[in-house]
C-alpha positions in Angstrom: -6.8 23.2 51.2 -5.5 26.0 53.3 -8.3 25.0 56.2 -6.7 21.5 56.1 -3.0 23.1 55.9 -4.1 25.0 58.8 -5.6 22.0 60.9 -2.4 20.0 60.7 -0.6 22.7 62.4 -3.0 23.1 64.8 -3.3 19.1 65.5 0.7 19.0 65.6 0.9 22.0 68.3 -2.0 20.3 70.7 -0.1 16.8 70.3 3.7 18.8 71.6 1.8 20.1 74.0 0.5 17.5 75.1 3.8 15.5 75.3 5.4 18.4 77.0 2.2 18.4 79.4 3.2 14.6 80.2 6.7 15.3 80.7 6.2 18.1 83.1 3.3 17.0 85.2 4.3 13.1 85.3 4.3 11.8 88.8 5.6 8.7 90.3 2.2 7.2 91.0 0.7 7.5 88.1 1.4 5.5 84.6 4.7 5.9 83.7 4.2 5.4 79.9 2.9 7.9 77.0 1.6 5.8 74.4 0.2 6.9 70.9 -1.3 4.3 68.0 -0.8 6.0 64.4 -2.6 5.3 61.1 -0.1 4.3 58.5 1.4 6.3 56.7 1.7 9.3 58.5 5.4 10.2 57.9 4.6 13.3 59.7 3.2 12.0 62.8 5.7 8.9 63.0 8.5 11.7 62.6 7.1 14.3 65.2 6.7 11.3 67.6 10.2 10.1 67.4 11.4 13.9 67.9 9.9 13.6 71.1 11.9 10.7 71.9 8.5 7.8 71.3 10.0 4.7 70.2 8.2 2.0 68.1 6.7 -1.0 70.1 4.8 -2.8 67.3 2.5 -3.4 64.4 -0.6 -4.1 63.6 -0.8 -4.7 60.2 -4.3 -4.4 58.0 -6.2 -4.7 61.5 -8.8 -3.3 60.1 -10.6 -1.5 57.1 -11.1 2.7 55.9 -12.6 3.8 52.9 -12.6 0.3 51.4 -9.2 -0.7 52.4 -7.2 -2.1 55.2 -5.1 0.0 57.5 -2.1 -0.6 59.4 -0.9 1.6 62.7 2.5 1.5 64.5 2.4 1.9 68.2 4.6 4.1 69.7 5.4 4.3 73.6 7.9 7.2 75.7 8.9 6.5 78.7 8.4 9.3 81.5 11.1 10.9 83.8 10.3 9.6 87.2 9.0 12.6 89.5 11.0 14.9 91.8 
């Protein structure tokens, strides 16, 4: 349990810096959208993602099948600050 414990925190510190990455090395001639597509539920991820100002786009709802069942995942998009 503590591993896991531990890998969420790691996961969760490579995905800000990743968004922080985005925001800071975006330029004008490149996409101009972060996107992410998360596995419901993840509380957690949805949450973090909103904190970095993502905003939902859509859902696709039992698209597909884990462990038996079907999964949903909400897609996410943040727009980038233009360059300069």
């Amino acid at each position: 349990r503590v591993v896991l414990h531990r890998h969420r925190r790691s996961s969760r510190f490579l995905r800000i810096k990743q968004i922080q990455y985005q925001r800071d090395h975006h330029s004008g001639g490149g996409p101009h959208v972060a996107l992410a597509g998360i596995a419901l539920p993840n509380d957690a991820s949805v949450a973090l993602h909103r904190k970095f100002g993502f905003t939902d786009v859509g859902i696709f709802d039992q698209y597909a099948t884990k462990n038996g069942g079907y999964i949903s995942s909400v897609w996410m998009q943040l727009r980038l600050p233009p360059s300069g």
